[in-house]
C-alpha positions, 0 to 999 in steps of 0.5 A: 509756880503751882499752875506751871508744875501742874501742867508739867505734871499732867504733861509727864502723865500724859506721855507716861500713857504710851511710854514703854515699861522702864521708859525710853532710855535703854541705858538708865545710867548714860542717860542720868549722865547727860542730865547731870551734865544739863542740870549742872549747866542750868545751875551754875548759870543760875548762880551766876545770874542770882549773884548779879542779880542779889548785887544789884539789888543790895546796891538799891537797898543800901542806897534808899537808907544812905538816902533817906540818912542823909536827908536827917543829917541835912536837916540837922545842917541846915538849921545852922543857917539863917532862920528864913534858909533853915526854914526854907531848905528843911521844908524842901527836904521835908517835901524831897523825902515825900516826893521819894516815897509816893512819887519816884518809888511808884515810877521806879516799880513801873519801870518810868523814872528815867534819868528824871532829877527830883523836882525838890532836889532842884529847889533845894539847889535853888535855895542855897544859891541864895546864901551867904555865909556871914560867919565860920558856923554858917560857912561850915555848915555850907561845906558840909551841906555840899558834901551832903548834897553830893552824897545824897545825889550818889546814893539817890543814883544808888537806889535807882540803879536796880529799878531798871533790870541788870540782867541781859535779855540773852542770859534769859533767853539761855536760861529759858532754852536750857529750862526748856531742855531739860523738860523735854529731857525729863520726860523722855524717863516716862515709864508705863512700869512705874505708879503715876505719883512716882512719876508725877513726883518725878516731874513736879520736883524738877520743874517746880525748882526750876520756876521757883528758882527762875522767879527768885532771879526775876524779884531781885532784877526787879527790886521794886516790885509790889510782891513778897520781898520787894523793897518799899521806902521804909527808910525814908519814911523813918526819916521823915518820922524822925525829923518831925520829932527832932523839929518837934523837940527843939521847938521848930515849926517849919511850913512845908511847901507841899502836900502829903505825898510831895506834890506842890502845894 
């Protein structure tokens, strides 16, 4: 942002060299008129956009804690199976909070996670396949696993949704053209008659709103991202804090079938 408004300053300078003493509008009033009216049609898009974008971004924040809560509560269900089923699920789990974090949340800020499911997800399925309810605790825990399993999936979707980008290319397009404008149109009130940091000041408040603006659109289109503000998996990695304390506390020593970060061991 900085780099950008100092060249739109020393641009405004520049032009101020040459520029006639009260500047190139005859009618300084008509003039901030048509500004106004430029100014005010670059910031109602603006809001537009930053409301689609802020959506976007919300539904991918509130999906990884839905995600990450509901793989502590599936935890918590499975340990009313049979021992080996217990053992097993709450490992995979274990494993499917690992993969999200050091695995789906770097593809998700490259931008490469697709509609690709989540390897641990699938032995999940795989495993309670396998079991037989052979008795009412067990078959509701069954129930309510399913019922877990679809919410987890929807909020999985949830969190993905806002890696991809949800303005079109066209409404940055529009917003680029009419922030192009309206630079043009500001230095057009170049006046040889005013000191250069009056001028200066001039330039740079507009142009730095306008890219300071512009970049917060652009963070939260891009929810995952690196930088200041993107989300990083904070949540899950909490939940896998958690079920190690719970499994710590009711004695439960699971083998978990992967490494650190996920990956099959």
């Amino acid at each position: 942002m900085a780099a950008v408004t100092a060249v739109a300053v020393a641009a405004m300078l520049v032009v101020r060299r040459r520029a006639p003493e009260g500047g190139y509008f005859a009618d300084g009033d008509r003039a901030a008129g048509v500004f106004g009216v430029l100014a005010t049609g670059f910031s109602v898009l603006l809001g537009f956009i930053v409301f689609l974008a802020f959506t976007s971004f919300d539904q991918s924040r509130t999906g990884a804690e839905r995600e990450a809560l509901m793989v502590v509560q599936q935890v918590e269900t499975a340990q009313f199976f049979s021992a080996p089923v217990a053992a097993g699920l709450t490992g995979e789990l274990i494993c499917y909070g690992r993969s999200v974090i050091h695995d789906e949340w770097e593809q998700m800020r490259e931008g490469t996670l697709g509609d690709d499911v989540n390897p641990w997800g699938v032995e999940l399925f795989r495993t309670l396949q396998g079991v037989e309810a052979v008795n009412a605790s067990q078959q509701s825990a069954y129930d309510k696993w399913l019922d877990q399993t679809s919410t987890r999936e929807e909020a999985r979707l949830d969190r993905a949704h806002g890696a991809v980008g949800v303005i079109p290319t066209q409404l940055w397009i529009v917003l680029f053209f009419i922030a192009a404008i309206i630079f043009v149109y500001t230095l057009f009130f170049a006046d040889s008659g005013e000191r250069a940091p009056v001028q200066g000041l001039l330039m740079g408040s507009v142009v730095s709103v306008m890219v300071a603006l512009l970049l917060l659109v652009s963070a939260l289109d891009q929810p995952f991202h690196g930088g200041v503000g993107g989300l990083d998996p904070t949540a899950m990695e909490r939940s896998l804090r958690l079920v190690d304390q719970a499994l710590a506390a009711i004695d439960v020593d699971v083998t978990v079938p992967c490494d650190a970060e996920g990956s099959r061991s």
